[in-house]
C-alpha positions, 0 to 999 in steps of 0.5 A: 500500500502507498504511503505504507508499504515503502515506509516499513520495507525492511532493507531501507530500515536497516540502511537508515539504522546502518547510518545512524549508528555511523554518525553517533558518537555521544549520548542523545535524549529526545523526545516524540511528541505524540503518542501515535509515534510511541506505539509505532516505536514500541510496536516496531521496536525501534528502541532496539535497533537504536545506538544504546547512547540514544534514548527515547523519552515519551511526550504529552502528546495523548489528547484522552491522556492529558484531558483534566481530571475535572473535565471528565467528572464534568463529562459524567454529570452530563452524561448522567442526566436525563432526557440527553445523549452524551457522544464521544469518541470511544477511548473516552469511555474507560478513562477514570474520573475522580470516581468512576468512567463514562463505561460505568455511566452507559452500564447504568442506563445512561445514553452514551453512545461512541462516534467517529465524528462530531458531525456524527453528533450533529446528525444525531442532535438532528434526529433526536430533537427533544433530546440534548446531545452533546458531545465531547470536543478533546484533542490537540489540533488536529481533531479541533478543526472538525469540532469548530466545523460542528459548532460553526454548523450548530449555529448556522442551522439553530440546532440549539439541541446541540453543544459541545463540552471542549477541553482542547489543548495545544502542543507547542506551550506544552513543549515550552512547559517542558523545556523551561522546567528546571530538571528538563532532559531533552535534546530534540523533538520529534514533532507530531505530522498530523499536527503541523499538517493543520497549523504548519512549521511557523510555531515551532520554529520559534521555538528552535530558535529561541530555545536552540533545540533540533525538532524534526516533524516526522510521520508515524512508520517505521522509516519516518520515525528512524529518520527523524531520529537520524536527522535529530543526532546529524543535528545534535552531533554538528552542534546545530539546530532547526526545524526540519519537516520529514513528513513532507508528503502531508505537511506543508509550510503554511498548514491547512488554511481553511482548518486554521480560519474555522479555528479562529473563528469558533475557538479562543486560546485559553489556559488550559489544565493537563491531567496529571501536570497541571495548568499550562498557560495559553495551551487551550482552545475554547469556544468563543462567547458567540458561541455560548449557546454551544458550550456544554460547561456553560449549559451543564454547569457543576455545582460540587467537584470532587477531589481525587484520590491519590491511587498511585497512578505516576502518569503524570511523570510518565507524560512529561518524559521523567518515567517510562510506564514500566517504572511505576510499581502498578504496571502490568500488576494492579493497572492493566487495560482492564483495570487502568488507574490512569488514562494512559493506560486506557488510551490508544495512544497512551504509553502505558498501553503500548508498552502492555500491548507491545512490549509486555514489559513489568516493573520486575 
C-alpha cells in the first residue's frame, strides 16, 4: 500500500539504522511528541535497533491522556442526566474520573453512545430533537478543526439541541512547559505530522530558535520515525539546530488554511489544565462567547467537584518524559487495560498501553 508499504520495507530500515549508528558518537535524549509515534516505536521496536547512547523519552502528546481530571467528572454529570445523549469518541469511555468512567455511566442506563465524528453528533442532535446531545470536543489540533466545523454548523442551522463540552489543548506551550522546567532532559523533538499538517512549521520554529533545540516533524512508520531520529543526532552531533519537516508528503509550510480560519473563528486560546501536570498557560482552545449557546460547561454547569484520590497512578511523570510506564510499581500488576488507574493506560495512544500491548514489559 502507498504511503505504507515503502515506509516499513525492511532493507531501507536497516540502511537508515546502518547510518545512524555511523554518525553517533555521544549520548542523545529526545523526545516524540505524540503518542501515535510511541506505539509505532514500541510496536516496531525501534528502541532496539537504536545506538544504546540514544534514548527515547515519551511526550504529552495523548489528547484522552492529558484531558483534566475535572473535565471528565464534568463529562459524567452530563452524561448522567436525563432526557440527553452524551457522544464521544470511544477511548473516552474507560478513562477514570475522580470516581468512576463514562463505561460505568452507559452500564447504568445512561445514553452514551461512541462516534467517529462530531458531525456524527450533529446528525444525531438532528434526529433526536427533544433530546440534548452533546458531545465531547478533546484533542490537540488536529481533531479541533472538525469540532469548530460542528459548532460553526450548530449555529448556522439553530440546532440549539446541540453543544459541545471542549477541553482542547495545544502542543507547542506544552513543549515550552517542558523545556523551561528546571530538571528538563531533552535534546530534540520529534514533532507530531498530523499536527503541523493543520497549523504548519511557523510555531515551532520559534521555538528552535529561541530555545536552540533540533525538532524534526516526522510521520508515524517505521522509516519516518528512524529518520527523524537520524536527522535529530546529524543535528545534535554538528552542534546545530532547526526545524526540519520529514513528513513532507502531508505537511506543508503554511498548514491547512481553511482548518486554521474555522479555528479562529469558533475557538479562543485559553489556559488550559493537563491531567496529571497541571495548568499550562495559553495551551487551550475554547469556544468563543458567540458561541455560548454551544458550550456544554456553560449549559451543564457543576455545582460540587470532587477531589481525587491519590491511587498511585505516576502518569503524570510518565507524560512529561521523567518515567517510562514500566517504572511505576502498578504496571502490568494492579493497572492493566482492564483495570487502568490512569488514562494512559486506557488510551490508544497512551504509553502505558503500548508498552502492555507491545512490549509486555513489568516493573520486575
Amino acid at each position: 500500500m502507498k504511503y505504507i508499504d515503502e515506509f516499513r520495507q525492511a532493507t531501507t530500515v536497516q540502511n537508515w539504522v546502518h547510518a545512524l549508528h555511523k554518525i553517533t558518537t555521544q549520548s542523545w535524549t529526545i523526545m516524540e511528541v505524540c503518542g501515535g509515534q510511541t506505539h509505532a516505536i514500541v510496536r516496531f521496536g525501534i528502541h532496539d535497533l537504536l545506538p544504546e547512547t540514544i534514548r527515547l523519552i515519551h511526550g504529552p502528546g495523548c489528547p484522552v491522556c492529558v484531558t483534566p481530571i475535572e473535565i471528565i467528572d464534568h463529562a459524567l454529570h452530563i452524561a448522567s442526566l436525563p432526557d440527553g445523549i452524551f457522544c464521544s469518541f470511544g477511548d473516552m469511555l474507560r478513562v477514570p474520573g475522580t470516581s468512576t468512567d463514562l463505561l460505568t455511566v452507559k452500564a447504568k442506563g445512561g445514553d452514551v453512545r461512541i462516534v467517529y465524528s462530531p458531525l456524527e453528533a450533529l446528525n444525531i442532535a438532528k434526529e433526536n430533537p427533544k433530546k440534548n446531545v452533546v458531545f465531547f470536543a478533546i484533542g490537540f489540533e488536529t481533531t479541533a478543526p472538525a469540532n469548530a466545523m460542528a459548532a460553526y454548523q450548530a449555529k448556522k442551522e439553530s440546532l440549539n439541541n446541540f453543544s459541545l463540552l471542549v477541553s482542547h489543548v495545544l502542543i507547542p506551550p506544552a513543549l515550552t512547559f517542558l523545556l523551561q522546567s528546571p530538571d528538563n532532559q531533552v535534546q530534540a523533538f520529534l514533532a507530531a505530522g498530523h499536527v503541523c499538517t493543520v497549523t504548519g512549521n511557523s510555531e515551532y520554529k520559534k521555538l528552535v530558535k529561541k530555545y536552540k533545540i533540533p525538532i524534526v516533524v516526522t510521520g508515524f512508520e517505521p522509516l519516518d520515525i528512524l529518520q527523524g531520529i537520524y536527522y535529530c543526532v546529524e543535528m545534535l552531533e554538528r552542534g546545530e539546530h532547526s526545524l526540519v519537516n520529514q513528513y513532507h508528503r502531508s505537511v506543508r509550510e503554511e498548514g491547512n488554511v481553511p482548518a486554521q480560519a474555522i479555528l479562529e473563528s469558533v475557538f479562543r486560546v485559553v489556559d488550559r489544565a493537563w491531567r496529571g501536570i497541571g495548568t499550562i498557560p495559553k495551551s487551550g482552545l475554547d469556544l468563543r462567547d458567540e458561541y455560548s449557546n454551544f458550550d456544554a460547561a456553560v449549559r451543564y454547569p457543576m455545582k460540587e467537584r470532587s477531589l481525587p484520590q491519590n491511587n498511585g497512578c505516576i502518569s503524570g511523570l510518565i507524560l512529561q518524559g521523567k518515567k517510562k510506564p514500566c517504572e511505576c510499581p502498578l504496571f502490568g500488576t494492579k493497572c492493566t487495560p482492564e483495570t487502568s488507574l490512569g488514562a494512559p493506560m486506557v488510551s490508544n495512544e497512551g504509553a502505558c498501553a503500548a508498552y502492555y500491548r507491545y512490549a509486555k514489559l513489568t516493573a520486575s
